[in-house]
C-alpha positions as CSV (number, residue, x, y, z in Angstrom):
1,X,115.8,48.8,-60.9
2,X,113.5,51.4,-59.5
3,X,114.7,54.1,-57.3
4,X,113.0,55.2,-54.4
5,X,113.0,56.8,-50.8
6,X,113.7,54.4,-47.9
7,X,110.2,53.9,-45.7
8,X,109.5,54.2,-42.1
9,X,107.3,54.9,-39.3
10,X,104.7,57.6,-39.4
11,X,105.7,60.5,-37.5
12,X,104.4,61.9,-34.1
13,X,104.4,65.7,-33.8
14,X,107.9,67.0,-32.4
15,X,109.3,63.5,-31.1
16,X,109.0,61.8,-34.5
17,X,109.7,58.3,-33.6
18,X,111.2,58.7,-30.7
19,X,109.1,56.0,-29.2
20,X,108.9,53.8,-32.3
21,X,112.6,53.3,-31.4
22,X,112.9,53.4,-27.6
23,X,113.3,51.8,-24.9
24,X,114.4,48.8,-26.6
25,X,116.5,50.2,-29.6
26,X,117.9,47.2,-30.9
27,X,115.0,45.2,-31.1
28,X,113.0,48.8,-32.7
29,X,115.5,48.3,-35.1
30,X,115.0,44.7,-35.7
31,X,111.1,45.4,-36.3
32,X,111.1,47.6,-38.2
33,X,113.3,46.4,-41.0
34,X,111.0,43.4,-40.7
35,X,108.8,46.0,-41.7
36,X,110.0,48.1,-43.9
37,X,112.6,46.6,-45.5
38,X,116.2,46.5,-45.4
39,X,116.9,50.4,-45.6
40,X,114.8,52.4,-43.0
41,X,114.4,56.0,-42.5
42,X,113.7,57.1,-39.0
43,X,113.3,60.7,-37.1
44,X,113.6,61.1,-33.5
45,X,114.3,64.8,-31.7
46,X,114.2,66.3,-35.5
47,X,117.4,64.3,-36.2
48,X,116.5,61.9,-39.4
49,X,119.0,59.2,-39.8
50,X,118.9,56.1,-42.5
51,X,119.3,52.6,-41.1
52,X,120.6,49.3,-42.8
53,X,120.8,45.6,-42.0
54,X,122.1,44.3,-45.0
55,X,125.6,43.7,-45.3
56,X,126.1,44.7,-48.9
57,X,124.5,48.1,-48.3
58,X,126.9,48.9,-45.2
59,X,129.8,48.1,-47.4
60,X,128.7,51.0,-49.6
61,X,128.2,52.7,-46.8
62,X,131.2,52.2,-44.9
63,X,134.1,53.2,-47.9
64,X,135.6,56.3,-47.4
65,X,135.0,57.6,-51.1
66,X,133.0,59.7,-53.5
67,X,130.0,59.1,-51.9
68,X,130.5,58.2,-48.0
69,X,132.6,59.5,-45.5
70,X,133.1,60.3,-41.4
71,X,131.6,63.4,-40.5
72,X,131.4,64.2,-36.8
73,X,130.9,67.7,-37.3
74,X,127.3,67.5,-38.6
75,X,125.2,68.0,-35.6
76,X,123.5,64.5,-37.1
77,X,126.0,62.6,-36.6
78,X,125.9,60.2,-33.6
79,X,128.9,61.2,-32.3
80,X,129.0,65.1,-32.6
81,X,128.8,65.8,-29.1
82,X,132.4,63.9,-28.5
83,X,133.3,65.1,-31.9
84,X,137.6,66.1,-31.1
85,X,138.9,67.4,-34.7
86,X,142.4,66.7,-33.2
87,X,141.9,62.9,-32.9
88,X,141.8,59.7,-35.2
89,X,139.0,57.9,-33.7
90,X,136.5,61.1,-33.6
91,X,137.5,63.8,-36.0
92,X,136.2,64.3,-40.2
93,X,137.9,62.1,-42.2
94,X,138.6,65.4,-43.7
95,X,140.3,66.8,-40.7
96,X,143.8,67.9,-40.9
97,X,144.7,65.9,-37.8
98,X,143.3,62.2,-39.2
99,X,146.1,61.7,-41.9
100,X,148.8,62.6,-39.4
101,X,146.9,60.6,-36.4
102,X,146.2,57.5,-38.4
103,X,149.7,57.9,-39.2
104,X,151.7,57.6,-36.1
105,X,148.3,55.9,-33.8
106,X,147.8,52.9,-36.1
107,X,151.3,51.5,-35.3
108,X,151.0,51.2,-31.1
109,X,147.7,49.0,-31.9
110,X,149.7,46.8,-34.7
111,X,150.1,42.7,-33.6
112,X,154.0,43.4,-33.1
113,X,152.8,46.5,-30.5
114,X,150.3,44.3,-28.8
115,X,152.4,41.8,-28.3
116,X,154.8,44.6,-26.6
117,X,152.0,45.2,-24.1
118,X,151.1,41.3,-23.3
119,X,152.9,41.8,-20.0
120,X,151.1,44.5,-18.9
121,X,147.5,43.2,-20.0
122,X,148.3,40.2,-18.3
123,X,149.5,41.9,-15.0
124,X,146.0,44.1,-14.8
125,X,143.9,41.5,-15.8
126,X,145.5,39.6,-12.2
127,X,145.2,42.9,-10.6
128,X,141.2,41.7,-10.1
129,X,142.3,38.8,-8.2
130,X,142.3,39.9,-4.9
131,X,139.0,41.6,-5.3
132,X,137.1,38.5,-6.8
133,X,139.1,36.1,-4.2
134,X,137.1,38.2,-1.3
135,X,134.0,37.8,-3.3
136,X,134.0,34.4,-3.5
137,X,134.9,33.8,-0.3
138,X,132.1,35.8,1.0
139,X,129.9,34.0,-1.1
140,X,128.7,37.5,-2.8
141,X,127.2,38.5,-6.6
142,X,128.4,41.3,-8.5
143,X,127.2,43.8,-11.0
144,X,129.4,42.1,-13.8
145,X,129.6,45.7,-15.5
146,X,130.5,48.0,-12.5
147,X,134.0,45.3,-12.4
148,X,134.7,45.3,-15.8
149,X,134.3,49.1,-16.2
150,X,137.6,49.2,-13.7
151,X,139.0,46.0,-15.3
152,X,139.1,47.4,-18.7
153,X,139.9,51.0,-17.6
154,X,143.3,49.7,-15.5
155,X,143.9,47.2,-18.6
156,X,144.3,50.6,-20.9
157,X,145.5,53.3,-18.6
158,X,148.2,50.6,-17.9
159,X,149.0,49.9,-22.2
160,X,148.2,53.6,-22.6
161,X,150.2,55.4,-19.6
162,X,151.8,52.6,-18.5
163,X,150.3,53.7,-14.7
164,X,148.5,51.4,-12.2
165,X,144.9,52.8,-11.4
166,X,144.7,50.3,-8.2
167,X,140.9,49.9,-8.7
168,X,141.5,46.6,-7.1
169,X,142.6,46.9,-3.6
170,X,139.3,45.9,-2.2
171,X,136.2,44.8,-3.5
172,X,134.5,48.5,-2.7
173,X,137.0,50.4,-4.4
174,X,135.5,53.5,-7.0
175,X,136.9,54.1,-10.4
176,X,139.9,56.3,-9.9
177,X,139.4,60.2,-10.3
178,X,140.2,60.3,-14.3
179,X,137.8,56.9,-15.3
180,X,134.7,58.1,-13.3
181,X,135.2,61.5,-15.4
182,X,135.6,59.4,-18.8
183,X,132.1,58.1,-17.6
184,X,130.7,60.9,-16.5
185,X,131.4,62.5,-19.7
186,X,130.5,59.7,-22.0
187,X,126.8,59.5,-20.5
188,X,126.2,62.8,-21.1
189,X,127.1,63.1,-24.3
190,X,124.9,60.2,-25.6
191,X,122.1,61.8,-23.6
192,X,122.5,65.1,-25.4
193,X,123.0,63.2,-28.9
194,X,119.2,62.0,-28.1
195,X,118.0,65.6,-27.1
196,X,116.9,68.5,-29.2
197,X,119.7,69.8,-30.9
198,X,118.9,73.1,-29.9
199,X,119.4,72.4,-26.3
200,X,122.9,72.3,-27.2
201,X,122.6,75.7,-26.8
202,X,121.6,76.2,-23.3
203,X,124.3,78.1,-20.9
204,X,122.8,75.7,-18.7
205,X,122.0,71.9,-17.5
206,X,123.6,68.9,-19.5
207,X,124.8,71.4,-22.1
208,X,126.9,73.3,-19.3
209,X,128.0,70.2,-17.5
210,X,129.2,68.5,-21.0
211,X,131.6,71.1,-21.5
212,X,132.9,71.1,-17.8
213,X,133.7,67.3,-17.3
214,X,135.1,67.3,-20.8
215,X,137.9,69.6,-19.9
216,X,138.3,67.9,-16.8
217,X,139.1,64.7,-18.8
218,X,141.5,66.6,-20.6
219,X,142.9,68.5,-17.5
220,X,143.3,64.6,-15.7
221,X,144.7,62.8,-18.6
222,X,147.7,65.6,-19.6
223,X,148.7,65.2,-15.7
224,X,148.8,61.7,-16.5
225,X,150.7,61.6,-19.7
226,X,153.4,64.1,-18.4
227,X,154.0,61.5,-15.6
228,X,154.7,58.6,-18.0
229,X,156.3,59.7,-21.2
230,X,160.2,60.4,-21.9
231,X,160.3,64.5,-22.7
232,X,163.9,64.1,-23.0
233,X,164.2,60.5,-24.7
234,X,165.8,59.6,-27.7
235,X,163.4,60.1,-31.0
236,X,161.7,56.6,-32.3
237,X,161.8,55.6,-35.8
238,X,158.3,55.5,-37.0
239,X,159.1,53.3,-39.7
240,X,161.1,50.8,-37.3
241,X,158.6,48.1,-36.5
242,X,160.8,47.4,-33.7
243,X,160.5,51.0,-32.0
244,X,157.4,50.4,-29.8
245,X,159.8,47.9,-27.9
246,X,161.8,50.7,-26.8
247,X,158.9,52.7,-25.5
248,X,157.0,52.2,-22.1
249,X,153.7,53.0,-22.9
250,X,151.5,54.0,-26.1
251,X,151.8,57.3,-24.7
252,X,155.4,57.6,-24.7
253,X,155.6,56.2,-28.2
254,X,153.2,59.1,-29.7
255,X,155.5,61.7,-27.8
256,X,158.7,60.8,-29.2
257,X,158.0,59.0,-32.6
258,X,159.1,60.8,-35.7
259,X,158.7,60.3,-39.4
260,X,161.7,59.4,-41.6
261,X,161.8,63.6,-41.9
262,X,162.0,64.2,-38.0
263,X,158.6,65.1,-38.0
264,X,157.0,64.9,-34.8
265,X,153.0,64.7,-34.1
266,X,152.5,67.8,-32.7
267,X,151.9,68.1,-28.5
268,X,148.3,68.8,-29.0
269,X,147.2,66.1,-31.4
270,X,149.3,63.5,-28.5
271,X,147.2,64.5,-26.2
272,X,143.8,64.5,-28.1
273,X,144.9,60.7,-29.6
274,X,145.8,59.6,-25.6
275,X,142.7,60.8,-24.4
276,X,140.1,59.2,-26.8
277,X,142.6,56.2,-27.0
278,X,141.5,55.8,-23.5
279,X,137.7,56.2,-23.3
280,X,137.2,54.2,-26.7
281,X,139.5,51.2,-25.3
282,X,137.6,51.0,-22.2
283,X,134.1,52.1,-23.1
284,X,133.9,49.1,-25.4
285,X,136.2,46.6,-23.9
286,X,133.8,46.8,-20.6
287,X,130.8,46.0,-22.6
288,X,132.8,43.4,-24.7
289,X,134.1,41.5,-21.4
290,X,130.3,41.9,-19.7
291,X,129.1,40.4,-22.1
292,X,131.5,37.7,-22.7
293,X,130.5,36.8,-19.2
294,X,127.7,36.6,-20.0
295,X,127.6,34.2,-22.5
296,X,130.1,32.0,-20.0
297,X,126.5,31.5,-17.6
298,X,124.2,32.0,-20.1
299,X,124.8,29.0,-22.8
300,X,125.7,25.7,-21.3
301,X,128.5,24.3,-21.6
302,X,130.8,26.9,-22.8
303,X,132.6,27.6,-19.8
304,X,133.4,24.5,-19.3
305,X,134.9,23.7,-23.1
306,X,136.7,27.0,-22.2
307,X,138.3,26.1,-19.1
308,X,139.6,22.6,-20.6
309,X,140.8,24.7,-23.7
310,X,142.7,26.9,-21.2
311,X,144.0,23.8,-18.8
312,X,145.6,22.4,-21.7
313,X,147.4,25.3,-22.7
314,X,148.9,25.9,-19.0
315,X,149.2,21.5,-18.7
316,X,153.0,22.4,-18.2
317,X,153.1,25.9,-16.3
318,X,152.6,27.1,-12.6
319,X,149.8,29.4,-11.7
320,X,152.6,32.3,-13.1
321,X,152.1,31.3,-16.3
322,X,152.8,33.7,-19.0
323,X,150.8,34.3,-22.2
324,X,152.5,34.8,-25.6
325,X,150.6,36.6,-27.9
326,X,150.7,33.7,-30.4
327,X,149.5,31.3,-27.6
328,X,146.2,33.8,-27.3
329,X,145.4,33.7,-30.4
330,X,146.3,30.2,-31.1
331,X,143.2,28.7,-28.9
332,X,140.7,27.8,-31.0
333,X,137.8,27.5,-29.2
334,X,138.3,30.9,-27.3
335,X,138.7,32.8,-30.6
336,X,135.3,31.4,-31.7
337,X,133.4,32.3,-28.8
338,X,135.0,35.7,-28.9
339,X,134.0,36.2,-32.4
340,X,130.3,34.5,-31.5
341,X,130.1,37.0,-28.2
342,X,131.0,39.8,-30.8
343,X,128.2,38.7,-33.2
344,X,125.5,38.1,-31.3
345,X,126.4,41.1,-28.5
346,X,127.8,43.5,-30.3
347,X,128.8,46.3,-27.6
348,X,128.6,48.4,-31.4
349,X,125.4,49.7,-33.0
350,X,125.8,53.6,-34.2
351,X,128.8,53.5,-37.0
352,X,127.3,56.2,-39.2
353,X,128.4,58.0,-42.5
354,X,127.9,60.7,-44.1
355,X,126.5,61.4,-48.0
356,X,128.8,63.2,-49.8
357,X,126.3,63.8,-52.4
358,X,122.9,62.2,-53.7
359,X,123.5,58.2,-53.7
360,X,122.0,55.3,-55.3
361,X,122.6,52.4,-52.6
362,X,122.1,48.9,-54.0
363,X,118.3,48.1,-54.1
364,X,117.5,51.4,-55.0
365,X,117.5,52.9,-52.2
366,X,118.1,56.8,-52.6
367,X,119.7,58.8,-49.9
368,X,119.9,62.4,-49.7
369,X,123.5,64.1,-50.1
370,X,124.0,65.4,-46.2
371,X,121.9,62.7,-44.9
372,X,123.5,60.5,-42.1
373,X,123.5,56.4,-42.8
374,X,124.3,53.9,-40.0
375,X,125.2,50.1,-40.1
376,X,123.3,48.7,-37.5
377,X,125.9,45.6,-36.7
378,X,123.9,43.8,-34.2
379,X,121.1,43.3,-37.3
380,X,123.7,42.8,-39.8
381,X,125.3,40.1,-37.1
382,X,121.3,38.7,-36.9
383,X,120.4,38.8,-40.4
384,X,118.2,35.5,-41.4
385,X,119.4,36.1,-45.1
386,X,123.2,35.3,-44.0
387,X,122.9,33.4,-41.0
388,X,122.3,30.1,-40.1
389,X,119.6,29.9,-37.0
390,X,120.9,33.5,-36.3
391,X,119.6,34.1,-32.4
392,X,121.6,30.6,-31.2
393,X,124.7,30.9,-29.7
394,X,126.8,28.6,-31.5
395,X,130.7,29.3,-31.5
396,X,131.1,26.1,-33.4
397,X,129.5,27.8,-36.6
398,X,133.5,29.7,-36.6
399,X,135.0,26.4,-36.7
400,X,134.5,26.2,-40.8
401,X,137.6,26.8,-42.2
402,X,137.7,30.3,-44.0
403,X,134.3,30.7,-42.2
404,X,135.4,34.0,-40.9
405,X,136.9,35.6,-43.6
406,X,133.6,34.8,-45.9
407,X,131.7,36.4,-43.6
408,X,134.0,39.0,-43.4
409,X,134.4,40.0,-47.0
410,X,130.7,40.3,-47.8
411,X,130.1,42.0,-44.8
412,X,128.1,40.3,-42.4
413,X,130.4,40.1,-40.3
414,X,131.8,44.2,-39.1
415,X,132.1,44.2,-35.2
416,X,134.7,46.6,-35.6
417,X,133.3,48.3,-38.5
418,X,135.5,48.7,-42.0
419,X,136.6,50.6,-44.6
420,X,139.4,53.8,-44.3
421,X,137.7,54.3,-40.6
422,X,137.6,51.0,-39.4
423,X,138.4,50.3,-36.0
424,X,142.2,50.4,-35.8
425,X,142.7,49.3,-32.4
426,X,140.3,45.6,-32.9
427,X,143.7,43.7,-32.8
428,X,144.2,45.3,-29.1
429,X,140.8,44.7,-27.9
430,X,141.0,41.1,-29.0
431,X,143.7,40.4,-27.2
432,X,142.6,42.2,-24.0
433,X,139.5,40.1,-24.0
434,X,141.1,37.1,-24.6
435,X,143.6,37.3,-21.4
436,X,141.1,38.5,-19.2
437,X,139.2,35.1,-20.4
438,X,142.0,33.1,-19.9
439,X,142.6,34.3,-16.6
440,X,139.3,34.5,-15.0
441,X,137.6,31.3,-16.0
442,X,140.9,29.3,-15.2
443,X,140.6,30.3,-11.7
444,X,136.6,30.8,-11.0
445,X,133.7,29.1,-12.1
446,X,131.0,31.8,-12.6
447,X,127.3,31.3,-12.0
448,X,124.3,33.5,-12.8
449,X,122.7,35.5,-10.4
450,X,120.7,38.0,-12.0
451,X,117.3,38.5,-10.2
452,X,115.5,39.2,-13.3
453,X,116.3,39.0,-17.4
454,X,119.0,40.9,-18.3
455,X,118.5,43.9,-20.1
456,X,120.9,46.6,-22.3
457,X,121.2,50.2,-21.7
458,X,119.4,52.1,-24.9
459,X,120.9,55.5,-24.0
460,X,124.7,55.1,-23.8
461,X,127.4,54.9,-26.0
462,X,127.3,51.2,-26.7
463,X,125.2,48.5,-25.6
464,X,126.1,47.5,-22.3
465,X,124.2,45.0,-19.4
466,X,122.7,46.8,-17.1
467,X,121.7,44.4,-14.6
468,X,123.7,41.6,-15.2
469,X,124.7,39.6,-11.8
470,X,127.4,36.9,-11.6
471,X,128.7,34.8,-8.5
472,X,132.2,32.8,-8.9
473,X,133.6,30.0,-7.3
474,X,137.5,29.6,-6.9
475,X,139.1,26.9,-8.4
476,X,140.8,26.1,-5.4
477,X,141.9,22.1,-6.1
478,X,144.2,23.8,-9.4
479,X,146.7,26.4,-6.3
């Protein structure tokens, strides 16, 4: 096997290929491994970064071992600017706070927690109701994202700090104070990860502002957690799978948990964890949702098998019907247009690593120690080489047995990423998505009206519609 650099496109002074790549990032990205190959090397702002689309590459790449790991304190790395050394989802995988975070986080997004919170996903996933009602009645399109931006962010403030937002109370109402913050400072920090670095350095501008609204959103979200957790409650096993039952909110179950030693995780790491575990659940779960939405209008006749899916499952309940989290997951034909939605519109496309050292990736591709490797999942998801007519829509292609896990294994299938730093709160988003499914399309039809072709946002955290429109329809013969 011959060993040699990854290609890419020739370089224009001081942008690089900044506009090799943008506007349309995903399909730049798509091109140009048509191009060049399956490894790519590109250079925008000064910041080089590697690229792969092929699924046994990214597993390399997404181990936490010898040669790959999480390193959000490079300046390279996608997400320095939100890098929090104090939280699992952000922090080194060499930070002292990750084995302690992973440690007492992972179990408040286990099935057993999630199924703890199915009550209160289901009650903020109704909370819309009212708002939509009026829509519909007033015969008025929406901005699909601007909803589920409040949908998802009242979803996880309630499973986080167990506290109602009230985004809902009329069609007009803003995010609440903390959520336009979380926005606030998610937008700027994925314009300054496409800046300069050295304009990091400015006293003033986006640099300035960054720093500001970030201690805001901690300022807003310790008010927050002091109101919901039980300061002087009875300690929680960590080790008891049953504990989470006991307390009211994720929150609450970070404060008070302790080790089979009595050890605690310390005050500051609670709040770092509650704070990220907020603007991760609802910074993706909005896009997720949109776009889910989006496929409803967009592919006939998927709605429709949906609704009859869902009608079946409620044949013998009232309109107060309660989801189990078995019954969520049970449906067939909404888990495989979940996992299809989560293929073909990935909200995910920047999971990067860092080379520990000089590394050898399979096809010979040679990658500098310190350089920074990403997975790009949406061309993983679209990859010709391990997908059937890979642009279709087709749910039906999950209906293989052992279809999933296949794909899964050789990695061509990662919409939560993998590896030591995999997602660890997939099983939560799921199951948000799900009952926000189950409950809107059982009560509204939804049609398209977007003036124009939908296009993504290149310059925010994830890939989110930007101009997505839908109108709904109440289901009025089934109240």
């Amino acid at each position: 096997m011959c060993v040699k650099a990854p290609l890419g496109p020739r370089l224009l002074p001081f942008v690089g290929n900044h506009y090799e790549l943008y506007p349309d990032v995903l399909g730049n990205y798509d091109r140009l491994f048509s191009l060049y190959g399956p490894m790519i090397k590109t250079v925008n702002m000064g910041t080089t970064i590697y690229h792969t689309n092929d699924p046994g590459i990214a597993r390399h790449i997404l181990r936490e071992d010898k040669l790959f790991t999480k390193s959000t304190s490079d300046s390279s790395h996608p997400l320095h600017y939100m890098a929090d050394q104090d939280c699992l989802f952000t922090c080194d995988s060499a930070s002292p706070a990750f084995a302690p975070s992973q440690k007492f986080v992972a179990p408040t997004m286990s099935p057993r927690a999630v199924a703890h919170f199915m009550p209160l996903i289901q009650d903020a996933a109704q909370s819309i109701f009212p708002a939509f009602d009026q829509l519909a009645e007033d015969n008025l399109a929406v901005n699909v994202y601007q909803y589920m931006f409040k949908l998802a962010a009242q979803i996880i403030w309630r499973v986080v700090l167990n506290q109602d937002l009230k985004h809902f109370e009329s069609p007009k109402t803003p995010p609440s104070l903390p959520i336009r913050l979380f926005g606030q400072y998610l937008s700027l920090m994925k314009k300054a990860s496409l800046q300069p670095q050295w304009v990091k350095y400015l006293p003033f501008g986006d640099p300035a502002k960054l720093k500001s609204v970030r201690q805001q959103v901690l300022q807003s979200t310790e008010q927050a957690m002091n109101a919901s957790i039980h300061k002087d409650g009875p300690s929680l096993a960590l080790s008891d799978p049953e504990a989470m039952k006991t307390a009211t909110c994720v929150a609450d179950f970070l404060y008070r948990a302790a080790d089979k030693n009595g050890k605690r995780l310390p005050p500051d790491l609670v709040l770092a964890n509650v704070v990220v575990t907020c603007g991760a659940g609802f910074t993706t779960s909005s896009s997720l949702l949109s776009w889910a939405l989006y496929a409803l209008v967009r592919y006939p006749g998927n709605q429709e098998r949906l609704f009859d899916e869902v009608a079946r499952h409620r044949c013998n309940a009232t309109s107060e019907k309660r989801w189990t989290y078995d019954e969520i997951h049970g449906m067939k034909f909404l888990d495989c247009f979940v996992k299809e939605v989560l293929r073909l519109h990935s909200p995910s496309f920047q999971t990067a690593r860092n080379a520990k050292q000089d590394a050898v990736l399979p096809g010979g591709y040679l990658i500098p120690k310190g350089s920074i490797v990403i997975a790009c999942f949406p061309s993983i998801h679209k990859n010709p080489a391990h997908w059937d007519n890979p642009l279709r829509f087709d749910p039906d292609r999950w209906m293989e047995k052992g279809f999933a896990a296949r794909q899964a294994r050789q990695g061509s299938y990662t919409p939560f990423a993998a590896g030591g730093r995999g997602c660890v709160g997939f099983t939560l988003a799921l199951t948000q998505v799900k009952i926000v499914l189950t409950e809107l399309v059982y009560r509204y039809e939804f049609q398209d009206e977007s003036p124009e072709a939908v296009v993504y946002d290149p310059e925010f955290l994830v890939v989110r519609p930007l101009n997505f429109y839908a109108g709904m329809t109440r289901r009025k013969e089934l109240y």
